[in-house]
Structure formats: C-alpha cells, structure tokens
C-alpha positions as CSV (number, residue, x, y, z in Angstrom):
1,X,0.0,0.0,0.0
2,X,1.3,3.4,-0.9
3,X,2.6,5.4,2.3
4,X,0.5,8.3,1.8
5,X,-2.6,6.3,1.6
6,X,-1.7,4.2,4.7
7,X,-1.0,7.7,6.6
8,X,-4.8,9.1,5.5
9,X,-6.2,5.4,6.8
10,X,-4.3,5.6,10.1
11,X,-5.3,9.2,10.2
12,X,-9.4,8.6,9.8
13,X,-8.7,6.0,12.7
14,X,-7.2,8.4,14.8
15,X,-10.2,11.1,14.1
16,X,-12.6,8.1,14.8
17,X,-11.1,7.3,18.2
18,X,-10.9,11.0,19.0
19,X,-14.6,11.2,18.2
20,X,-15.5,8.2,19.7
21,X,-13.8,9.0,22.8
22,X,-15.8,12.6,23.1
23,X,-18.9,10.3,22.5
24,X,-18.0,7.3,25.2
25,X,-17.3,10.7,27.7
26,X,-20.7,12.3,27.1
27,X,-22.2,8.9,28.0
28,X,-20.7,8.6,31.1
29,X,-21.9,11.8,31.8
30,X,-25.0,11.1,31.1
31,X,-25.9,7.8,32.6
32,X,-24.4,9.4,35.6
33,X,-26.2,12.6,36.6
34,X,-29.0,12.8,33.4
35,X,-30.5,9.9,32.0
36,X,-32.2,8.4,35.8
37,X,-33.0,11.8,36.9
38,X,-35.1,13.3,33.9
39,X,-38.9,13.1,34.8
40,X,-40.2,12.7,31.9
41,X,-39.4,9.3,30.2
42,X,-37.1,8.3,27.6
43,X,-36.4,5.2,25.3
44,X,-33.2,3.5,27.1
45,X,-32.2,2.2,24.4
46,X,-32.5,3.7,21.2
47,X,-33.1,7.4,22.8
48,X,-29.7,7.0,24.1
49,X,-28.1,6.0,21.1
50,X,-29.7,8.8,18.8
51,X,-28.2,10.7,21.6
52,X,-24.9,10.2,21.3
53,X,-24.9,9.8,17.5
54,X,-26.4,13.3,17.6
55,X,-23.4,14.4,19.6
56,X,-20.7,12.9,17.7
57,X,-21.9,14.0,14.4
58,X,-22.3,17.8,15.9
59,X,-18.7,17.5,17.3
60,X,-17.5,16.2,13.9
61,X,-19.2,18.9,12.0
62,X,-17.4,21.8,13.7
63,X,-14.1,20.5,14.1
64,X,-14.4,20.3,9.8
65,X,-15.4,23.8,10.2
66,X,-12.8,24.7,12.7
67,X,-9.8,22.1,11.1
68,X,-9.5,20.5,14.3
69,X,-8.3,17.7,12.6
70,X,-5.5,19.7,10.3
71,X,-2.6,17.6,12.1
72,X,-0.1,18.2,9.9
73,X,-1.1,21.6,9.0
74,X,-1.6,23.4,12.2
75,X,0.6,23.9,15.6
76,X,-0.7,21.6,18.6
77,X,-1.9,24.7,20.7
78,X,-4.1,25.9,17.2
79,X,-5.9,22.0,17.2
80,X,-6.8,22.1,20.6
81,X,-8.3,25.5,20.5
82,X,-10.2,24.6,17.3
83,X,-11.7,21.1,18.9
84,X,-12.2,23.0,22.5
85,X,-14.2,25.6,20.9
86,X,-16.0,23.2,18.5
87,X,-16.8,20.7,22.1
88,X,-18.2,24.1,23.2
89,X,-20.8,24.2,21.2
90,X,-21.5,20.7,20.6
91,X,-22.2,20.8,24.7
92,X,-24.1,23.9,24.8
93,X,-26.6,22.1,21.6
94,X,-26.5,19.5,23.7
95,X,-27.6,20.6,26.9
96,X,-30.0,22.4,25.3
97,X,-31.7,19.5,23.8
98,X,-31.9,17.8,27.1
99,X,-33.3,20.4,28.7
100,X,-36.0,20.0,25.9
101,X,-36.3,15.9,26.9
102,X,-37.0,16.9,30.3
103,X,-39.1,20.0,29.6
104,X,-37.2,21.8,32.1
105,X,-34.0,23.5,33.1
106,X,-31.8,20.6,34.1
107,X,-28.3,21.1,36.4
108,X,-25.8,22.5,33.9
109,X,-23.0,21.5,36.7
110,X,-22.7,17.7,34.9
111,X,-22.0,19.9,31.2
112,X,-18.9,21.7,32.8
113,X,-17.5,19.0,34.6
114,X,-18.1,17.1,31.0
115,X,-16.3,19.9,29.0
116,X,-13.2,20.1,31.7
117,X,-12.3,16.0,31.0
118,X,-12.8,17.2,27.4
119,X,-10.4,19.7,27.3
120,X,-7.8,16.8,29.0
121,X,-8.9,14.0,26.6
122,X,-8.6,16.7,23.4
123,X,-5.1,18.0,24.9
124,X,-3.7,14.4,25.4
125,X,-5.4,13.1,21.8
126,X,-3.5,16.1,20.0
127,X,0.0,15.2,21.6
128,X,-0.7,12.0,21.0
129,X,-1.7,12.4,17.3
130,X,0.9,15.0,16.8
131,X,3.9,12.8,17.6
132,X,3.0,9.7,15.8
133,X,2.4,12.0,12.7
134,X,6.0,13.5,13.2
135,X,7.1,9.7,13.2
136,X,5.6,8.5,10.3
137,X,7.2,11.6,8.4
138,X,5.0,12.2,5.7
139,X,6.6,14.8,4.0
140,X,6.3,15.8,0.6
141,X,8.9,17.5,-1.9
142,X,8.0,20.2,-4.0
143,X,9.4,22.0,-7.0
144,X,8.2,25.1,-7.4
145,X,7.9,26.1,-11.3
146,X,7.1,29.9,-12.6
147,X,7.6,32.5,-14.7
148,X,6.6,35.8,-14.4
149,X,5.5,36.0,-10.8
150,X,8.7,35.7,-8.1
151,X,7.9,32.3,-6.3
152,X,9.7,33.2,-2.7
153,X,6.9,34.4,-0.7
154,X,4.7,31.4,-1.9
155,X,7.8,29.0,-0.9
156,X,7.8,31.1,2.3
157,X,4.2,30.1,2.6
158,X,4.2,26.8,2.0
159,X,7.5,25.7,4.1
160,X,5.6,27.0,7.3
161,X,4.5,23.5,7.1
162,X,7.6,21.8,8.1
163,X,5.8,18.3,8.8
164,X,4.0,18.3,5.6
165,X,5.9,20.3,2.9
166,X,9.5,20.9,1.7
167,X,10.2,22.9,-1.1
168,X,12.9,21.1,-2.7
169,X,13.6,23.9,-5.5
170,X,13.1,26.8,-8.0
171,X,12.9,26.2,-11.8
172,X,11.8,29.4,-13.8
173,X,9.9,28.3,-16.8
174,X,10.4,30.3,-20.2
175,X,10.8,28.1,-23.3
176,X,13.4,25.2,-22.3
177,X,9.6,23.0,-21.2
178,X,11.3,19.7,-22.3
179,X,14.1,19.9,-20.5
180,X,12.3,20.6,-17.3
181,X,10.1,18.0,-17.3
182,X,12.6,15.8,-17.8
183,X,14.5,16.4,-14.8
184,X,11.6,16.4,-12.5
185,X,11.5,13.7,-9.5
186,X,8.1,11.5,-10.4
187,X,7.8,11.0,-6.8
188,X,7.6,14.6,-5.8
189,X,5.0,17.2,-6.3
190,X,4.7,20.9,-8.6
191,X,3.9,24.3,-7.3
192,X,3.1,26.6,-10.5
193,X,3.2,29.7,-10.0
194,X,2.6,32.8,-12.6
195,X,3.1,30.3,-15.5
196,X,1.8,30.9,-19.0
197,X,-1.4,28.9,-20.1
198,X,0.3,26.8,-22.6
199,X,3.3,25.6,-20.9
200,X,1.3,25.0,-17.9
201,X,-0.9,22.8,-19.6
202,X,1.7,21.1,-20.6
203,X,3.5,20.7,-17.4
204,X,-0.3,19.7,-16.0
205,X,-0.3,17.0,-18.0
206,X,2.8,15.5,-17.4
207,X,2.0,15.9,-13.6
208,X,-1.2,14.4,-14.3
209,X,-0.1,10.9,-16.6
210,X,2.8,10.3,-14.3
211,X,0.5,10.7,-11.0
212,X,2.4,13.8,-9.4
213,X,0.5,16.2,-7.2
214,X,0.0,19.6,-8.2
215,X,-0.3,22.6,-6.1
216,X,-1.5,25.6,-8.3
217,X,-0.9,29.6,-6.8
218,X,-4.4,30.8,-8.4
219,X,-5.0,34.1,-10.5
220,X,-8.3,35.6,-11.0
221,X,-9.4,33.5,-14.0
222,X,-8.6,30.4,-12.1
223,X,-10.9,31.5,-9.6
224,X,-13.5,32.7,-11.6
225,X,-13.5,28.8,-13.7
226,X,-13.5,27.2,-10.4
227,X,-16.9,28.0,-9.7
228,X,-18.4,27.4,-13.2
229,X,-21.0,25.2,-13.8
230,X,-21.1,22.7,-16.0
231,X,-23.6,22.7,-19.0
232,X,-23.8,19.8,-21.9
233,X,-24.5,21.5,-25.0
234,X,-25.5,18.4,-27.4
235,X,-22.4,16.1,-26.9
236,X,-20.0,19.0,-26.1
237,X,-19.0,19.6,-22.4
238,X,-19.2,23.5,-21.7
239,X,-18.0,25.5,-19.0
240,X,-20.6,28.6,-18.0
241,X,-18.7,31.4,-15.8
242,X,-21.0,32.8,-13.0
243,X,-21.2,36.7,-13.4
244,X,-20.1,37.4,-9.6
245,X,-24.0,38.7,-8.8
246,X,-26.5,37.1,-6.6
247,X,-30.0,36.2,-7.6
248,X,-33.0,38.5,-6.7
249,X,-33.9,35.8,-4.0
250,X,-30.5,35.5,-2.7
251,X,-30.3,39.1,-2.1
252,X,-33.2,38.9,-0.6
253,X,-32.5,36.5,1.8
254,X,-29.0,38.1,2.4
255,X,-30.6,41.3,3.3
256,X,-33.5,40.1,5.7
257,X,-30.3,37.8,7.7
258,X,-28.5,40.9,7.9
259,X,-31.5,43.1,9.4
260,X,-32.1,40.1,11.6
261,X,-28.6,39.5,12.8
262,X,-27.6,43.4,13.3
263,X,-30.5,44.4,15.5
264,X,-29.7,41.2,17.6
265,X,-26.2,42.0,17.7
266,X,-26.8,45.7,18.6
267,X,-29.3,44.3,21.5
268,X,-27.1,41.6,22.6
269,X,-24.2,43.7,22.9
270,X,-25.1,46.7,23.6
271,X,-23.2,46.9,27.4
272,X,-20.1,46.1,25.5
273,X,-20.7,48.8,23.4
274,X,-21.8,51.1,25.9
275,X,-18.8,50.6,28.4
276,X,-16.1,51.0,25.2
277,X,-17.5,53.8,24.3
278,X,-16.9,55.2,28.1
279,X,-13.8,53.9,28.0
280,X,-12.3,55.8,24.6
281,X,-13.8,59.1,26.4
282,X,-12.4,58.9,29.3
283,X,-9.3,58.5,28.1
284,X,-8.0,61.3,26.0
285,X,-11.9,62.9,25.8
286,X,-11.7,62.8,21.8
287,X,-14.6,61.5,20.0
288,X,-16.1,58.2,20.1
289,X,-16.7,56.8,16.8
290,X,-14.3,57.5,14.2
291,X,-15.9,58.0,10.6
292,X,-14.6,57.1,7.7
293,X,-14.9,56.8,3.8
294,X,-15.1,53.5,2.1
295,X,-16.2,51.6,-0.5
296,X,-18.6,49.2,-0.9
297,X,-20.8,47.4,-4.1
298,X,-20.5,49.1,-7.4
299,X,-17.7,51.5,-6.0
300,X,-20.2,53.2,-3.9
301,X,-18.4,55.7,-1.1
302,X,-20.3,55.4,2.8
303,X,-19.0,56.3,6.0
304,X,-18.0,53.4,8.0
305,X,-18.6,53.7,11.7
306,X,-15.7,52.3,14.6
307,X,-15.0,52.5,17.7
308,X,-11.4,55.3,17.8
309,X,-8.8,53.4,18.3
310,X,-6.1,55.8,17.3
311,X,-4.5,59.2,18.8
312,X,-7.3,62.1,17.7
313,X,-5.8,63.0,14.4
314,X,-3.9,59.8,13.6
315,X,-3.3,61.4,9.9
316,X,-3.1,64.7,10.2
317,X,-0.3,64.5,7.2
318,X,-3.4,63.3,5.1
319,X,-1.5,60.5,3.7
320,X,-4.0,57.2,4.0
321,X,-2.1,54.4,5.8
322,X,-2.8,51.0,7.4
323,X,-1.8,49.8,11.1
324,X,1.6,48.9,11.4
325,X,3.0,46.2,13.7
326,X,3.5,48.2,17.4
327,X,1.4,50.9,15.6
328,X,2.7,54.2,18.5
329,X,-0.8,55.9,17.0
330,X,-3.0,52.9,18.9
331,X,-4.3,54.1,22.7
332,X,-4.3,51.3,25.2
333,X,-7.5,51.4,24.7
334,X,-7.5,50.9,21.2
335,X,-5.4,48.1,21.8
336,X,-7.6,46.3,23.5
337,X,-10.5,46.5,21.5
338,X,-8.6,45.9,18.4
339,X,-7.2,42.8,19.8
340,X,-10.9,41.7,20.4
341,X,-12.5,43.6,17.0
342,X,-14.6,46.0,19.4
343,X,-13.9,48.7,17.9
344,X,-15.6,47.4,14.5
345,X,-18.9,46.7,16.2
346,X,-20.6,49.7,15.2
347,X,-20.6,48.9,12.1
348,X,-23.8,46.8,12.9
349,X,-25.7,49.8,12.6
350,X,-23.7,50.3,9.0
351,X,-25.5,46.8,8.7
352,X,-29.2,47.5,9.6
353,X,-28.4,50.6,7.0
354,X,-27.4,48.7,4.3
355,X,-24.0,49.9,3.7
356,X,-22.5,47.0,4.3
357,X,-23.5,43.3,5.0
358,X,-23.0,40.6,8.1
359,X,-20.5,38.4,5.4
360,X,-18.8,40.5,2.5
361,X,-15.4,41.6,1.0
362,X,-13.5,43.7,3.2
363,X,-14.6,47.1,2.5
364,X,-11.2,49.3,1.6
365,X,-10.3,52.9,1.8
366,X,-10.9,54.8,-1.6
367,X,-7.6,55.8,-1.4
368,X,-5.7,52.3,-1.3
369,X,-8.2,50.7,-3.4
370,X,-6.8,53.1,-6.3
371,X,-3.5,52.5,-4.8
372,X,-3.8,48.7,-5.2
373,X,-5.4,48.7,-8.6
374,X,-2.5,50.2,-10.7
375,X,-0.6,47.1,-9.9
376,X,-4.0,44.3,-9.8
377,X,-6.7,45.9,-11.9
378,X,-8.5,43.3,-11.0
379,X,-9.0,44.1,-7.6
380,X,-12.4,46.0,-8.3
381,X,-14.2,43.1,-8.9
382,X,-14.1,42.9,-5.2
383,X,-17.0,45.8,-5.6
384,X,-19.3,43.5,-7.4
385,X,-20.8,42.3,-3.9
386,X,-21.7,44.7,-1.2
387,X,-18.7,45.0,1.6
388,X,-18.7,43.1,4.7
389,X,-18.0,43.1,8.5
390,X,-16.5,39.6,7.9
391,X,-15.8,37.4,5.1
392,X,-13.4,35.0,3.6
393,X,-10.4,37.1,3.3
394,X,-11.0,38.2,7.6
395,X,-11.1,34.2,8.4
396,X,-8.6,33.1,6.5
397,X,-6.3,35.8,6.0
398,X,-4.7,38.4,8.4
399,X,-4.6,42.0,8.5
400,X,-1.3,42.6,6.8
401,X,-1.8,39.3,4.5
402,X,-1.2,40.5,0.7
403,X,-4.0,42.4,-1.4
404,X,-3.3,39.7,-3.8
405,X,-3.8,36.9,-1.8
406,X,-7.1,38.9,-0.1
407,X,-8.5,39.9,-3.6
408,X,-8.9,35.8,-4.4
409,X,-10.1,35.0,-1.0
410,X,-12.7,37.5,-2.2
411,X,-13.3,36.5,-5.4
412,X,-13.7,32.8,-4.0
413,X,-16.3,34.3,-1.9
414,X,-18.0,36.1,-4.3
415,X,-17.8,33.5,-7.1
416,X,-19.1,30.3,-4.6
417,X,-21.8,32.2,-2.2
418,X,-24.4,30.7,-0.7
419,X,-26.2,31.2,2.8
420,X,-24.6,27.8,3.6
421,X,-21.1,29.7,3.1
422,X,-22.3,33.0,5.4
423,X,-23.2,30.9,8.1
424,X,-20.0,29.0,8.0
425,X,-17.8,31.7,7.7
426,X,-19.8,33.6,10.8
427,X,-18.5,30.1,12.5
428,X,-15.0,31.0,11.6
429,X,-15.0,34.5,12.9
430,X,-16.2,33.3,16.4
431,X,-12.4,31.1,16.0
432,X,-10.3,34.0,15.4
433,X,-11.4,36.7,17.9
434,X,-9.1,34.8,20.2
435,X,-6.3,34.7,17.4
436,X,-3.9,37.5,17.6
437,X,-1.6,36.8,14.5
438,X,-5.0,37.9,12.9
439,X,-4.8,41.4,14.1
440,X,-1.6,41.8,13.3
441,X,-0.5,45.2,11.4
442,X,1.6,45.7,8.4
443,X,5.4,45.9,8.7
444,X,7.3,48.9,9.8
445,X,7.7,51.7,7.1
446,X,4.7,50.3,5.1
447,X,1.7,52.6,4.3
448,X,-0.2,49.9,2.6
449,X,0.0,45.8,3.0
450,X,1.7,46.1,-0.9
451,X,5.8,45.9,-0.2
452,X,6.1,49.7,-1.4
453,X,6.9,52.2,0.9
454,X,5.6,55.0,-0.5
455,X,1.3,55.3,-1.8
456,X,1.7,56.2,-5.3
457,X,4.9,54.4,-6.0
C-alpha cells in the first residue's frame, strides 16, 4: 500500500477514536447525573443512542469547520483551541436539547465538569496524534515552477508546514519545457506559480499521466472557472462562468439575515458597546466613533462607523495608511479592542443601513483601493458584492496578508456564495477573535499591505 494512503487510513482511525472518545465521555456523563434523573421518560435504548450519534456528528461537523483535525497543517496549541471551541458548542446544543427531553432546566454543573475532561482528553489526543504523525514523516517535496510571478513568498508560505511540505527547489519556466520535465522527480510534487497557459498545460499534464500532485498559486481566472458550472450543449462539455452577482432571492435572503442578525447583535451587545464607548472618552476625551470613507458594491463611497482606536488626528499629514505592527498611534485602549474587534462593532448599525453586509469583502479605503489597482486591476471586482463586516479574506487571511492573496479569498467568496457559506464563515469569525496573528498590522515603514513604501509608488 502506498505510504501516503496508509497515513490518510491511520489518520481517519485516529479522528474516529478522537470522536469516539468525546462520545463514550458524554455517555458517562450522562448515565451518571441525566438519563435516571429526567422526569419525563425516555427510550433507554434507542433514545440514548440517537443521543450520542447526535453528539458525535455535531462535534465532527465543527471541528471540519474549525480544522480541528489539520494535524499536519496546524501547531498543537491551534488543534486544541479549534476542537475545545467546536466541544463548546456541541455541549451547549447538547444541553439544550436535554433540557427539551426533560421539559425543564436541568443542572448544567454535569455539562462543565463534561467539557473540563474534554479539554484533557482533546489536549492528550492532540499530543498523542501530533507525535506519531512526526514519526511516520509524511513529507512531501515540492518544485516550485514559474515564470513571471517571483515564487519566494509562496515558498515562504508553504514551508511553514515543516511536517507536511518541503520545497525542494526553483525552476523558472520560459521556453526550455522539455528539458524541465525531464529532470523532475516522479515521486515529488509541482507548485506553479505565474506560469503561462500553454506551458502550464503542458507541465499539468505531465504531472497528471505520471500521477504527481499539483499545487496551483491561483489568479483571478482560475478563480473565476473554479466555480463554473457545468452545462452539456448536445455532446459537447461547456463550462458557463457565474457573473459574480447574486440572484434577486438570494439578495433577498441576504438582506432580511443581515436586518435580523444586526438588531440582535446591537441588543445583545449593547453593554459592550456602551462601556467601550466610556472607555475611549475617558481617556483622552476625543470623539467616540471614528468615521470614515469606504467603499462598498458598485464602487459606492459610505462612512464606516468604529470605535477610535487611534490618537485624535492619527493622519493629520493626510497621507491614507494601514496599522503597522506596534502601531505608536494605537491608545491602550484601542489596543484592546482591536485585539478583540470591538472597535468594529458599530458597524452593525452600518448593517441594519445597508451599507455594508454581516458576510462581504472587506470594504477598503478609496484611497488604497486606487492604490492597489495600478498594480492588480482586477481588484475592483471585489466591488461587485456589497462590503462586509467579515468574510473569507477576515477568516482566513490576516490584517497585513497581501492584497493579492485577499482579492482571491474575495473572489472565491463572491464566485461560490451561498447562505450555507455566510453561516460558516460567521462560525469561523467566532475562531479568530481569540487569534492574535489575525490582528496583526503591516510591517514597519509600510503605508499599505503592498511591499512599497511610498502610496503612489
């Protein structure tokens, strides 16, 4: 059997003890302090198994939402916050739905004690896991072939995972194609990056016959095919490229979630709110909110509303520039809420306005939008769906990540919606509020996350 087939085998058993473990806990748990003290009856035997399969398959569901099971992909400390917060919910559901078998509020003391042995079984599962990955040593090769685009940030990118990836070397691709497929390793993978359509068909197929993985750095027409769908036109397969706008109904549904989900947000959270917006005046007595031109569908300008979380005047100079790393403009108290993303919570009332939406592209600065699009003119299709307080390019990315690499998060986004996706990604955001490599600002000397140091340049 081929080693990397055996590791994905040993790897599903793993995920199904790790599963069936949370499931065998929540039984104890419940054959202990719930299933002889409800007062209202229910079926020993198959009530408790629909039960625990309910459970399992909730706990399963989040951790693919959360990749509590990227093992080779993610630090230990990053797969036990992904499966503690996914057990989280899965035991909040599930108290829930026995306080609706017992028609009642039952004793939530058995639910904690439950998610404390959770947290130890998770912890020890992912150490466990962790080192017997490290000793099978899975790790796969790469040559990383291009042409126009400079390769070393992507090689940067992908050697962050040590235990899974190691790229190998550099072959620029201009018109010598034979030659380079012939002195590429059949038992290692390709990572094409910026490389004309022709020879990367050509290298594609090579990769393809002689069974070699292929790891492709995406531009926008990649993105934009991905989604297609496919249409038969007699006996001839055709491709039809969505147009990157939603459906009357979809809009409509989009708009009545983000009505919904603002005015309980602004409801819910309203002390929060309230006691940050006491705190920013109390401490240098400067304005609250801090206004601000941006962009959102069809180019339109609207003031976004935050929380200040800057010096009064942070650009007095007039030049428009993004947070850098150890920003000195930041308060304390902006700190704080940045770390957290209080500060962007008044943009829910952006939301019930309709400026902006719950799940959207970022929306950008006029300014650095213009910047950005004399190098990626592309980057205005980002303006063919209405901006958003989170979205693809918040979850996945990082403040300071790339415009490039932001503008195909986007366009993924854009070209793949559903209310499906919304929802997931508002399950995402909940993950990285705790995550502070995803506040983190440009580098020093930067105005924008391009590597230019001047706007204009």
């Amino acid at each position: 059997m081929d080693a990397r087939r055996k590791n994905k085998m040993i790897m599903v058993g793993e995920i199904f003890f790790n599963v069936l473990g949370m499931g065998l806990l929540f039984l104890l748990i419940w054959f202990i302090f719930y299933r002889y003290n409800l007062m209202t009856t229910f079926l020993y035997k198959k009530g408790t198994a629909v039960l625990i399969f309910i459970y399992c398959v909730i706990y399963l569901v989040f951790n693919q939402i959360y990749s509590g099971y990227k093992i080779g992909y993610l630090r230990s400390s990053e797969i036990i916050y992904s499966q503690c917060l996914s057990m989280l919910f899965v035991n909040v559901i599930t108290f829930l739905q026995i306080c609706l078998i017992d028609r009642r509020i039952v004793a939530v003391h058995p639910m904690v004690i439950l998610s404390v042995i959770d947290v130890a079984f998770i912890s020890v599962w992912t150490i466990w896991s962790k080192r017997r990955y490290k000793k099978r040593s899975i790790i796969r090769n790469l040559t990383v072939i291009y042409r126009d685009k400079e390769p070393w940030d992507a090689a940067d990118k992908i050697n962050h995972y040590e235990n899974k990836f190691n790229v190998t070397g550099f072959v620029k691709c201009e018109n010598n194609i034979d030659e380079i497929l012939e002195d590429l390793n059949k038992n290692n993978g390709v990572v094409l990056c910026g490389i004309d359509p022709l020879m990367r068909k050509r290298i594609m197929d090579f990769c393809f016959e002689n069974s070699m993985p292929i790891f492709v750095v995406p531009d926008s027409s990649d993105i934009i095919l991905k989604s297609a769908t496919v249409l038969s036109m007699q006996d001839m397969p055709l491709f039809q490229c969505h147009r990157g706008e939603l459906s009357m109904i979809d809009e409509a549904i989009k708009r009545l979630f983000d009505v919904c989900a603002s005015l309980i947000g602004i409801i819910v959270l309203s002390p929060v709110m309230l006691l940050s917006a006491l705190a920013v005046k109390l401490y240098d007595g400067g304005p609250v909110l801090y206004k601000q031109d941006r962009l959102t569908i069809r180019g339109e300008v609207f003031k976004v509303y935050k929380f200040r979380s800057m010096v009064v005047d942070a650009e007095k100079d007039g030049v428009a520039r993004l947070a850098q790393a150890g920003d000195s403009r930041i308060t304390p108290v902006g700190m704080v809420m940045r770390r957290y993303r209080i500060d962007e919570l008044p943009q829910l009332f952006n939301i019930l306005k309709g400026d902006i939406s719950v799940v959207g592209p970022r929306p950008e600065r006029p300014e650095i939008s213009k910047q950005y699009e004399k190098t990626m003119p592309e980057f205005k299709y980002r303006l063919k769906m209405k901006a958003g307080l989170t979205g693809y390019a918040q979850v996945l990315g990082r403040y300071n990540t790339t415009p490039y690499d932001k503008l195909m998060w986007d366009l993924m986004y854009i070209e793949s919606y559903s209310f499906m996706m919304d929802l997931k990604i508002i399950l995402m955001t909940i993950k990285i509020l705790f995550v502070p490599e995803s506040t983190q600002g440009i580098d020093s000397g930067l105005l924008t996350a391009e590597k230019t140091k001047e706007v204009g340049r």
